[in-house]
N, C-alpha and C positions, 0 to 999 in steps of 0.2 A: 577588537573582538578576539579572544581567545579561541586555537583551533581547538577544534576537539578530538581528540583520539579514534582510532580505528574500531574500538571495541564499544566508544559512544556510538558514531555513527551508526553503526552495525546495529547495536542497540532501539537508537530513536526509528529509524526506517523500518525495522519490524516490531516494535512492540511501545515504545516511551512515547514516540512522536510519530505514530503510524497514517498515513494520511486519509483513510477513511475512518479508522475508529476512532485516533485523536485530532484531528485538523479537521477531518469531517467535510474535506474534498472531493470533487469530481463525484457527485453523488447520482449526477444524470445517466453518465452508461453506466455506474455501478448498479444500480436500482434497476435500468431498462434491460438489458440482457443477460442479468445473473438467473434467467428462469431454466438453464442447463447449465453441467462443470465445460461442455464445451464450446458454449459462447463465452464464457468466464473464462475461459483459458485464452481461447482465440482472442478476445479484448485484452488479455493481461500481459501478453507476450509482446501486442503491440506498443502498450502504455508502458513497459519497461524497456523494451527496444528505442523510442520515442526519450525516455528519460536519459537513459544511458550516455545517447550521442548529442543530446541540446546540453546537457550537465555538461560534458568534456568539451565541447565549439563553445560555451560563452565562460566557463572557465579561461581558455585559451586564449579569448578575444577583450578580454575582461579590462585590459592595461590599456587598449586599445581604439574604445569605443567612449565617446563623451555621454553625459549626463542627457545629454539632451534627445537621442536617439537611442537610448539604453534599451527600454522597452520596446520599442516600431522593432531592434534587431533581434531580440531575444524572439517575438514575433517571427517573425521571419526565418531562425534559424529553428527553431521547431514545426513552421509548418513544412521547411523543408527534408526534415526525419519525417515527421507524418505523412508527405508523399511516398517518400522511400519507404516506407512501410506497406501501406496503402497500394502498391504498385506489386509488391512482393506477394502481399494476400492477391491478390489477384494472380497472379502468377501462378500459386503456389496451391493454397485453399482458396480457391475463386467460389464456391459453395459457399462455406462458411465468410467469407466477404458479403456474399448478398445477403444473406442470412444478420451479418452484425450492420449492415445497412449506414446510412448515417452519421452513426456512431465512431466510428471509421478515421475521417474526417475532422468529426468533433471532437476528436482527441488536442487539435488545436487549442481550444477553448479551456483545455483542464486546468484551472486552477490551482493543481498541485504540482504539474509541469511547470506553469509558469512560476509559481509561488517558488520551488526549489532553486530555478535558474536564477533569481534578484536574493532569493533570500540566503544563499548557500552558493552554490555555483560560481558567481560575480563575484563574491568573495575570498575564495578559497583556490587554493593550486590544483591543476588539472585530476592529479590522482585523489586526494580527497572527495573532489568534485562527483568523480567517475563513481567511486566507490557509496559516494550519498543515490546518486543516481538509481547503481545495482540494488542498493537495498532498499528505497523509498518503493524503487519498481515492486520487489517482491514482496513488499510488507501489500502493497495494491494489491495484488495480482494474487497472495493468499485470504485476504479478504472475498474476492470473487470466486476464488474458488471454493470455499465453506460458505458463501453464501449461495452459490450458482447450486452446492451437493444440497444442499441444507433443501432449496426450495423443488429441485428435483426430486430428491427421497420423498419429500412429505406430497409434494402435488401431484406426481406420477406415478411413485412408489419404483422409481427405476434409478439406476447410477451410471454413467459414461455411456448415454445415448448419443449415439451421430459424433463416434469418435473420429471414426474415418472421415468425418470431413477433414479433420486437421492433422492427422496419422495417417491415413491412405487406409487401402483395404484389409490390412492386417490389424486393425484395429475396429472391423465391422463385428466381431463375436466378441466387443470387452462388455456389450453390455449384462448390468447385477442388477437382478429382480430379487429381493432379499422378501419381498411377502406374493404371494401368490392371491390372485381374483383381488387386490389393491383395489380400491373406487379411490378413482381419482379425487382429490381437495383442488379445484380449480382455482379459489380463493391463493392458496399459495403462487401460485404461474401468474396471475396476474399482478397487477403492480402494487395492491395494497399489503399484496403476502411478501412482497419487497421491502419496503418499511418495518413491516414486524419482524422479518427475519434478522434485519441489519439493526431493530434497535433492541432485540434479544443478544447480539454480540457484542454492540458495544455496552450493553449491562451486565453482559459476562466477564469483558476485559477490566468495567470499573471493579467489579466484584474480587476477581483476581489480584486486581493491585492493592485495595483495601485488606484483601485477606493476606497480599506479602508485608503489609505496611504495620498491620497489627503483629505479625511477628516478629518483627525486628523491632518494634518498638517493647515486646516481653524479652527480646533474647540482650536486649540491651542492659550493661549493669544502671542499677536506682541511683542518680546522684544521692549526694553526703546534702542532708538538710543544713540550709545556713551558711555553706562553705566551710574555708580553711579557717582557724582561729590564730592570731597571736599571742603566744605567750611571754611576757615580762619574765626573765631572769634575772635575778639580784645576786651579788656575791662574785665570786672568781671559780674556777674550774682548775683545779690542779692534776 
């Protein structure tokens, strides 16, 4: 398998191969606590924090570890960053800990954690590895955060409510009321305005790539109909 360059990676992990808009992983906590940007954050810092450090340990372990235990360890060295994470929100923002509940936890389970560590990580030298890690995280982690604003603005009519869980108290007056007397859309907070939020993005992003596709397929010269022709010369050339 051919590596791929810094500026591919870079690439697929926010926008080619994104892993909620294209792979269409880990849908469970993205869906279940994107109804603030500050559960959106507070889950996307751990799911890249989580990516980061299983990427680089089964990178590293990669020469090391037989077929037959590949997975049980890729297992295990992820749920041991989701502890240390898990440990630190508690520490840290113990509030928005109880708050993302569960979820926490279930970061174990993700799909696209695992999916990165067999399908890329295993494969590749530690810093590539790391570098798929950083970006797979943040392509996640901005998804939830335009879906977490997305579903706030329209269901609350509010932005960066309950900052100071995860910024401390100088982040209790960020909150932006951009309409005034709002009547709440309860329908978005709930879980079915989850769904529609997230498949109005990923019909934004197909729309996107369709609209860059169409123009490079006009900015492109018209091939020559037919091809090259041969031409027979008779006689000599002086």
């Amino acid at each position: 398998m051919a590596s791929k360059t810094s500026p591919e990676i870079i690439r697929d992990g926010l926008w080619d191969n994104n892993p909620a808009l294209v792979q269409v992983l880990g849908l469970c906590p993205l869906l279940a606590v994107t109804s603030t940007v500050v559960n959106a954050i507070g889950l996307g810092i751990a799911t890249l924090m989580v990516l980061m450090g299983s990427n680089l340990a089964v990178s590293l372990i990669r020469n090391f570890v037989g077929e037959s235990v590949r997975l049980p360890a890729f297992v295990m060295i992820i749920a041991s960053f989701v502890t240390c994470a898990e440990l630190l929100m508690q520490a840290f923002t113990y509030e928005l800990y109880q708050i993302l509940g569960i979820f926490i936890p279930l970061i174990v389970t993700n799909c696209a954690i695992l999916g990165r560590a067999d399908a890329f990580a295993s494969r590749n030298a530690p810093g590539p590895a790391l570098l798929d890690g950083v970006m797979m995280g943040l392509g996640f982690l901005a998804v939830l955060v335009v879906l977490g604003g997305l579903r706030e603005l329209v269901g609350q009519g509010t932005l960066l409510v309950d900052m100071n869980l995860l910024l401390g108290p100088a982040a209790a007056d960020w909150v932006i009321r951009p309409f005034e007397h709002y009547p709440d859309m309860l329908f978005m907070v709930l879980p079915p305005g989850a769904f529609v939020g997230l498949g109005l993005l990923i019909a934004l992003k197909n729309g996107i790539d369709n609209h860059l596709k169409e123009r490079r397929k006009t900015s492109e010269p018209a091939a020559i109909p037919g091809g090259s022709k041969r031409v027979r010369v008779t006689g000599s050339i002086s």
